[in-house]
C-alpha angles and dihedrals in degrees: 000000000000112000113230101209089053106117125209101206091045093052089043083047095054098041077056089056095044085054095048091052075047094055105043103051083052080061089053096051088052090048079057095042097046087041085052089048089054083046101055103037080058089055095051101055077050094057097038083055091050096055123191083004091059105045097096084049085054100059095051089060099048085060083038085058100047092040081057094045088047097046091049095045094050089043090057090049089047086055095054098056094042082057087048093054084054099045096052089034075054089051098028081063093035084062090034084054102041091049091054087055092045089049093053099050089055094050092050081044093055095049100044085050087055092055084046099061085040090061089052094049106046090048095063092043104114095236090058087043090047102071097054098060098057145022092231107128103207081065096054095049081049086059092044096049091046084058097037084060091043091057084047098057093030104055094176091082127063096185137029116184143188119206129180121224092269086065099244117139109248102175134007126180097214114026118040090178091075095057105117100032118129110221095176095131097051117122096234092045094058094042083054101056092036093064089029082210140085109320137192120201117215108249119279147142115296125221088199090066109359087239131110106264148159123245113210108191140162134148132280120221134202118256108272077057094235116105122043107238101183136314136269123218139193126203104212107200106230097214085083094064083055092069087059084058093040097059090037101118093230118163121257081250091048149078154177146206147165117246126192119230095283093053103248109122137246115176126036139140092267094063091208116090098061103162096339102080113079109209097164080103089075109079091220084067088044092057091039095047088049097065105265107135110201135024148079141244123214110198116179121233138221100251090054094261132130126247105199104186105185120192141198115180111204118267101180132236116256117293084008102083088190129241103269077268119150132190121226130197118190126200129176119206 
């Protein structure tokens, strides 16, 4: 029975250390053998000045001498294959570490491709089209109370909005207060407009909620589908993508996060350095914000340790192409 709390990078960790003791006491064998060289070569110039009373002498410290050169032989052999155990436990964790990252990504892919098909199908639903073909009231409470059902059901949003083509919010399903307010020259609005189809905006803070979110947004067409008669738009609350990190196996020594395509982060177990925290210095992000999409760096550091930086740049999930977003575990050996 496998054992859950059994950790992979501790035990990888553990079998470094053991090869380093390793390492060290064949150190100290060479230290002997180098030490019984010295010796015998010694003995030797003693016998030689003794003469015909030495020769006996002579002879021990000739099989002194390749006792010595053999020890210290097999000890160097020994060494290289002790290196060897640390260099594959290094890349047996740098895969381990770069799969947890791919695997991640894929997760947060998955997810956000499941918000994008929700957007698409909410806006062609005949309550969101419905207010904004007409001032009655009663319709549009009708709306308000549809989304406020859909945010009920669908915890992941906070907010669900329609919006006309003027860019004035007709209906929410959270915030009345903000019925009236023209969002026009929001980022996400205009993107929105621009592509007249289906549109994610990158994450950022909300003014909805204060809080970092996603804004899922597309048009909404009359029903004959061919005019576009305003826009609908989720709010995705981003604390859900945090359960993905949280159950992400990552060592005591280790971390990951999500960073967006200019390598600040913003998701990690922490929860606090949402779009504040640069990692573009690491070469693992380098690789990752350039488009690979899978692999891993190992950079030594001072203190003889081992930084693993494994990466996994987005590759979408069917109709969702991704956001130029990468996961990044990080290990240290």
């Amino acid at each position: 029975m496998v054992n859950d709390s059994i950790d992979s990078s501790v035990l990888l960790t553990e079998l470094k250390t053991a090869s380093e003791d390793m390492k060290k006491v064949i150190e100290g064998v060479q230290d002997i053998a180098k030490q019984t060289n010295l010796l015998s070569l010694n003995s030797a110039i003693e016998a030689a000045r003794a003469g015909e009373a030495g020769r006996g002498f002579s002879v021990v410290a000739e099989e002194i001498k390749k006792l010595a050169t053999k020890s210290f032989e097999s000890t160097k052999e020994s060494g290289k294959i002790i290196q060897n155990i640390v260099t594959r436990a290094d890349e047996v964790m740098a895969v381990r570490t770069a799969d947890l990252a791919y695997d991640t990504i894929d997760k947060v892919d998955r997810n956000l491709f499941e918000r994008n098909c929700d957007a698409q199908a909410w806006a062609n639903f005949d309550r969101v089209r419905k207010c904004l073909c007409t001032s009655d009231a009663s319709v549009i409470k009708d709306t308000r109370e549809f989304l406020k059902k859909i945010i009920d059901i669908y915890e992941v949003y906070f907010e669900l909005l329609v919006i006309d083509l003027q860019g004035n919010i007709v209906a929410t399903g959270n915030n009345s207060e903000h019925i009236g307010k023209n969002v026009a020259q929001a980022e996400w609005f205009k993107e929105v407009q621009k592509v007249n189809a289906i549109s994610v905006s990158d994450l950022y803070i909300c003014p909805l909620g204060n809080r970092p979110a996603l804004a899922y947004s597309c048009p909404i067409y009359d029903h004959e589908q061919k005019n576009i008669i305003g826009y609908f738009s989720s709010r995705f609350n981003w604390e859900f993508i945090y359960d993905i990190l949280d159950s992400a196996r990552v060592g005591k020594n280790g971390a990951i996060y999500i960073v967006n395509k200019n390598g600040y982060v913003i998701a990690s177990k922490d929860h606090e350095d949402i779009l504040k925290t640069d990692l573009s210095n690491l070469q693992g992000v380098q690789e990752a914000i350039k488009g690979e999409i899978y692999g891993y760096t190992l950079e030594k550091q001072r203190t003889g340790a081992t930084k693993i930086v494994g990466y996994a740049h987005t590759r979408g999930y069917n109709a969702y192409r991704g956001k130029n977003w990468s996961a990044i575990a990080v290990e240290v050996m």
